[in-house]
N, C-alpha and C positions, 0 to 999 in steps of 0.2 A: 364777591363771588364766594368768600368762605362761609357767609351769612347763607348765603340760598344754600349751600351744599350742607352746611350743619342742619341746617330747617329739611330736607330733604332725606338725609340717615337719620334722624328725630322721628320716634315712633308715634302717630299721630294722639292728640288729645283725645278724650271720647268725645264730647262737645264739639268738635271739629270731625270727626268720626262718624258721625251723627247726621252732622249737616250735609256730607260727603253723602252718603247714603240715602239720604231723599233727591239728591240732586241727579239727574238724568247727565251720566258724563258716558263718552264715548271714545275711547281708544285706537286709534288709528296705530297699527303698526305696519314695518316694511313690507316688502312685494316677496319678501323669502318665503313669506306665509301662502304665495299665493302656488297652487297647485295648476300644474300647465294638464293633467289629466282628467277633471274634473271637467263634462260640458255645461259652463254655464255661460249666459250672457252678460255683458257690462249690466245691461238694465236688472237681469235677477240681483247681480250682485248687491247693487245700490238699494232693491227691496230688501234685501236681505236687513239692511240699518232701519227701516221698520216694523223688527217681528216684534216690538213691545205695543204697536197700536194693534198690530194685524191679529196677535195671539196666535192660536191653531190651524186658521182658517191655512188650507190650501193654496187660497189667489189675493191679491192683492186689492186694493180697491182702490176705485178711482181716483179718488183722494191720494192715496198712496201714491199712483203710478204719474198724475200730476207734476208731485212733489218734487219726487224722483226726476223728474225731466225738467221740472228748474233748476235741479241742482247742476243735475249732465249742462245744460244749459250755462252754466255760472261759471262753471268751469274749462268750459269750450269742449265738450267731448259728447255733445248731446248724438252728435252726426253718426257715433261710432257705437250707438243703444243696443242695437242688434247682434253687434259681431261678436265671439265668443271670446272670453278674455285674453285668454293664451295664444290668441291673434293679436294680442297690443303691444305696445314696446315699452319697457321698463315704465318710462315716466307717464303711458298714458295709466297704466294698471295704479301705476302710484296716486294721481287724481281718482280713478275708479276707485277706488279705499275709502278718498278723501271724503267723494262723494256718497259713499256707504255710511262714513261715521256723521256728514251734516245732514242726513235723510232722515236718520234719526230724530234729530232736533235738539243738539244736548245743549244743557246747564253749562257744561263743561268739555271742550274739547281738547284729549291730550295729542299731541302729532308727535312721532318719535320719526324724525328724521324725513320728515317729507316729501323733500326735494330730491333725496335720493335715488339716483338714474335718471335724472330726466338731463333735457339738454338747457341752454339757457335759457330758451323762453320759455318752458315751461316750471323753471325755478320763477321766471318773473310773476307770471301768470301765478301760480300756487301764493309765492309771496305776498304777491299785491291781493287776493283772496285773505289770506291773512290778517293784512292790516285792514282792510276794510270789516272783517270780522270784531276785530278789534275795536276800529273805531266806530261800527253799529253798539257796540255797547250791552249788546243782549247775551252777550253768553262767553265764559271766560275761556281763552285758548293758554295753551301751556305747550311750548313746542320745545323740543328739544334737535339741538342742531350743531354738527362741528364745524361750520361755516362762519366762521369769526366776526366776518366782513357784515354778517346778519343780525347777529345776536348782540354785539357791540355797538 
């Protein structure tokens, strides 16, 4: 543990700086962030983790809106595309993120506390999302969690 926490206040190499920077990583933070005044949908949200293919364009494209709906899909939350966020309950808005930052499609996924507000299946459900992340092998996750029983 003091190894990761030294390596983590350690200011990064350039050469690892570097390689950080061409790699497409996506940051997932908590539901604090999410504004209950704001009318948007679960589904805009989750486009929203494609504006690096979309650019400027207005709408989204097929491709895009696809994607979008495997992910809702992966997640169990495809049913609820439509309703406007601030009609979800903590832990669906928490998935809704989830699925905003893998629409994307990163190199790199950071999750800062994931699970946070959901009930237990939906800690299992995010989880097991995780490992299977994981063990697909395509793209590296980085979560951060005060759930011991997880992380141990």
């Amino acid at each position: 543990m003091r190894y990761l926490l030294n390596f983590l206040c350690t200011p990064l190499s350039p050469t690892l700086l570097k390689t950080l920077q061409k790699t497409t990583t996506w940051f997932h933070f908590n539901t604090a962030l999410v504004t209950n005044s704001f009318p948007i949908t679960l589904e805009q949200v989750v486009l929203l983790g494609r504006w690096r293919e979309s650019g400027w364009r207005p709408w989204s494209s097929r491709r895009d809106r696809k994607l979008a709906h495997q992910v809702l899909e992966r997640l169990g939350i495809d049913h609820l595309a439509k309703r406007p966020i601030r009609a979800l309950s903590g832990g669906q808005q928490q998935r809704t993120l989830i699925a905003r930052a893998l629409a994307g499609e990163p190199d790199l996924l950071v999750l800062d506390e994931p699970t946070n507000g959901m009930d237990l299946s939906g800690e299992r459900s995010v989880l097991g999302l995780v490992d299977r992340l994981h063990a697909e092998g395509d793209r590296t996750v980085l979560m951060v969690s005060h759930m011991l029983h997880v992380v141990c």
